[in-house]
MIVOBA-282178 format. One record per residue: x, y, z of N, C-alpha, C in turn. Coordinates in steps of 0.05 Angstrom, whole numbers, plus 5000, padded with zeros to 4 digits. Example, Ala and Ser with C-alpha at 12.3 -4.5 7.8 and 13.67 -1.06 7.14 Angstrom:
BEGIN
526448865156524649105156526449345156 525749555142527349795143525850015157 
# end
This chain:
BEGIN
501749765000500050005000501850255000 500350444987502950614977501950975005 503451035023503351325025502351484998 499751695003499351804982497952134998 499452394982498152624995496452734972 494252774976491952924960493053194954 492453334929492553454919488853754929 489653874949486953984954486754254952 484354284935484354624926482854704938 481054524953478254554970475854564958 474954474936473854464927472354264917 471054124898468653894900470353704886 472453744863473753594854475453414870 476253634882479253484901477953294915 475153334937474453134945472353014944 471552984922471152764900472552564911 475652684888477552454882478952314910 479252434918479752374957478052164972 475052224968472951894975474351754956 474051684927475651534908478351354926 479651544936481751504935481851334969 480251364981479651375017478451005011 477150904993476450704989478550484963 480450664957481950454944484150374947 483850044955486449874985488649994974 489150084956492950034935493550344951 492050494963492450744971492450795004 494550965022493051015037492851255039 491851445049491551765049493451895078 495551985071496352145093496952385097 495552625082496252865080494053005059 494253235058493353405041494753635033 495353715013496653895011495754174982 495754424989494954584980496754834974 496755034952497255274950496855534962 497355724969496355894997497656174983 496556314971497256634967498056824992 500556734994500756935022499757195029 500257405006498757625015495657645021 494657485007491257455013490357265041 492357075043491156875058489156745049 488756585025486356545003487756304993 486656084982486755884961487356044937 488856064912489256154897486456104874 485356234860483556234840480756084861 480655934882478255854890477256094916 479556224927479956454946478556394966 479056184968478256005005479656075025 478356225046480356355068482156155080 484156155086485755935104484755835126 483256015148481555915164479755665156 478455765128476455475125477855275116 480255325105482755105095483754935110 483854985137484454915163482654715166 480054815167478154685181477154445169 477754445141476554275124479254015131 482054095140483953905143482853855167 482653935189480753805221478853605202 476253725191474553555191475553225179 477353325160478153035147480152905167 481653025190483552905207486352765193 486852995172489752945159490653165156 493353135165495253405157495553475134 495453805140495454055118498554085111 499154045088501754215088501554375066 501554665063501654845053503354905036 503255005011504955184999505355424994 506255614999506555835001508155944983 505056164964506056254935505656554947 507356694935507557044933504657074912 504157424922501657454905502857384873 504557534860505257424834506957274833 506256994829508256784827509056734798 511356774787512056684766512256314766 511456174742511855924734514855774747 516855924754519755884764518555904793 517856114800516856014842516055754840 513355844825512055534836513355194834 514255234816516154994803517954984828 519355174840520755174862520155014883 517755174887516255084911514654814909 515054724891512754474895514754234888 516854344877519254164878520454194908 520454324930520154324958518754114968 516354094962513853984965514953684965 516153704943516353384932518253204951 521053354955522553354979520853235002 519853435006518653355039516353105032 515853095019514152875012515252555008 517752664995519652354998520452265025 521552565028522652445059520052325087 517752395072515552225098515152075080 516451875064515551665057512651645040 512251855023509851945006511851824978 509151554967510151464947508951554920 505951644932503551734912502252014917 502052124893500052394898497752414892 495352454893492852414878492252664864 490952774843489152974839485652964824 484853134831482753174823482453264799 483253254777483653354748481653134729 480253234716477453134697478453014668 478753284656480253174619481253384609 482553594627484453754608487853564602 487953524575490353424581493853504584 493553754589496153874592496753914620 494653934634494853974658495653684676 494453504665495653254669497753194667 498953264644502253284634504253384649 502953714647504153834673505353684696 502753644709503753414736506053174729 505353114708506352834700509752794700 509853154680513153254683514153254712 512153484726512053584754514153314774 513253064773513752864790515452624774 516252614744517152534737520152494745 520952314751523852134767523452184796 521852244807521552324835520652004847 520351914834520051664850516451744856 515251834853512151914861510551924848 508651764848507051654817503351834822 503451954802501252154799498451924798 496452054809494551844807492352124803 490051914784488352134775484651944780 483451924804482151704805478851854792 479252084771476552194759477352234737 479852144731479752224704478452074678 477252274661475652164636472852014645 472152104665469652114678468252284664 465552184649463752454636462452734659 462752884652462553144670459053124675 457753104659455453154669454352814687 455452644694454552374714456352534733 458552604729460152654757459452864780 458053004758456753274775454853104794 453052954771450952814792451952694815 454352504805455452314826455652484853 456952714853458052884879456152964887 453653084878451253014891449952834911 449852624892448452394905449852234916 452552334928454852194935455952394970 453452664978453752784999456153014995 457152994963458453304966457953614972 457853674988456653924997458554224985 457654344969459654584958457454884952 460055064943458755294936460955424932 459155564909460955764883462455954893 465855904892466656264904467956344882 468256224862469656484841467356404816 467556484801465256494765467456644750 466956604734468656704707466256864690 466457104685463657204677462957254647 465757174639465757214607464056834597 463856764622463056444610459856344634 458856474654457056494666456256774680 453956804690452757044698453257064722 455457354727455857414753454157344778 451357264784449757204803451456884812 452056724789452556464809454856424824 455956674827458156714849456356724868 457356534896455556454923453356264920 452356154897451655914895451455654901 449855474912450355124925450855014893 452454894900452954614873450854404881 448454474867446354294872445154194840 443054104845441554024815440054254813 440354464823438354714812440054894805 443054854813444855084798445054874763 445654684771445554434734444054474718 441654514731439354594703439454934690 440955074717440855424702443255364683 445855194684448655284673447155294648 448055404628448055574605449555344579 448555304553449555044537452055164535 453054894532457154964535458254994557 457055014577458155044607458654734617 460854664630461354434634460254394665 457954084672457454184697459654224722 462254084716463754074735465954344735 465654514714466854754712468954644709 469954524703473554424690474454634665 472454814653474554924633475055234645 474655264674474655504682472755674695 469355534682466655654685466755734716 467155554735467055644769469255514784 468855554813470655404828469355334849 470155184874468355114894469555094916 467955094938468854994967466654854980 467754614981466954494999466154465032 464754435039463454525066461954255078 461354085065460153805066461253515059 462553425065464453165054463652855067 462752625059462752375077464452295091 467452455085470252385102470052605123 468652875128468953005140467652905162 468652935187468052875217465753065221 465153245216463153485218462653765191 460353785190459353975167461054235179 463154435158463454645163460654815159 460755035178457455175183458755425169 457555585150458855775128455555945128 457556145118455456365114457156485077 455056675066456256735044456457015052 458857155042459157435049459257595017 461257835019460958034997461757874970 460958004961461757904931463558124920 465458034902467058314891468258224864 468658354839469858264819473058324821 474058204819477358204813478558014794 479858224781481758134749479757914740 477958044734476557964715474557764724 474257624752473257374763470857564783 469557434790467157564815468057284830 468557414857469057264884466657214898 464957084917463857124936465456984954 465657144979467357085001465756915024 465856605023465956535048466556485069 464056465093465856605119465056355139 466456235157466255975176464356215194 460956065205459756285226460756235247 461555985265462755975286466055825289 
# end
């Protein structure tokens, strides 16, 4: 059985692939690990406060280990830093990484290069999964989410702060993918079957930045 750290953006994908991954013997799960915009204190592009980043590692009862990107990270930081990542990952005996990635295939590649001779074998337990069953699946599978970024050149600024339910599926717009993999949204999760307890969230301001509309969620207690 192989050590393996999840790949977590906080969002419905990542743990998705994470139950996937929580029930398959060749795996075991010992970590999670994520990107962290220092100046914001935010998930990068999903702009999940660290607080709820935290909480979502409590609920699952596996260690967070963070990466820590500058507000403008050039392609050379990050590569830096996640080749850091990789390091510390060998040295705890991390043989596998998981991600949540659907069917873009460069981004796959990416990774693929990313971990290539590292001894750490990329695992992708959704990939080439049709988008519109998978949406369902995370549904009817107790995924609990909601919209904090929209892309507005590809959906209508309102579904920022949105539940990922079957009544946001029937509004998406033809060409919108339901799992938002080409950019359409992003998510956070707040509901998980691995999570020990529902994070309790409230939706706060909404604001557009570089081009994206945020709604900011906030942990109520």
């Amino acid at each position: 059985m192989k050590n393996l750290w999840m790949s977590w953006s906080s969002g419905k994908d990542s743990a998705y692939a994470l139950l996937k991954l929580l029930k398959n013997s060749d795996y075991r799960v010992t970590g999670i690990f994520t990107s962290v915009n220092v100046e914001y204190d935010r998930v990068a592009m999903h702009s999940t406060r660290a607080d709820l980043l935290r909480r979502q590692a409590d609920a699952l009862g596996l260690p967070l280990k963070v990466v820590a990107l500058p507000a403008r990270c050039t392609n050379e930081i990050y590569e830096e830093k996640m080749g850091e990542l990789i390091i510390q990952a060998k040295r705890e005996g991390v043989s596998a990484m998981g991600f949540g990635d659907l069917f873009l295939g460069d981004i796959r590649s990416y990774r693929e290069r990313q971990l290539a001779g590292s001894g750490i074998e990329p695992v992708f337990p959704l990939w080439g999964m049709p988008t519109s069953l998978l949406a369902e699946k995370m549904i009817d599978g107790g995924i609990g989410a909601v919209l904090t970024c929209v892309d507005p050149s590809r959906l209508m600024p309102d579904f920022a702060g949105r539940y990922f339910d079957r009544a946001l599926l029937r509004d998406l717009p033809p060409g919108a993918d339901p799992c938002g993999e080409n950019g359409e949204f992003h998510t956070f999760v707040f509901s998980c079957p691995a999570f020990k307890k529902v994070i309790d969230i409230g939706v706060g301001e909404k604001v557009e930045r570089e081009g994206f509309i945020f709604a900011d969620v906030i942990a109520k207690q």
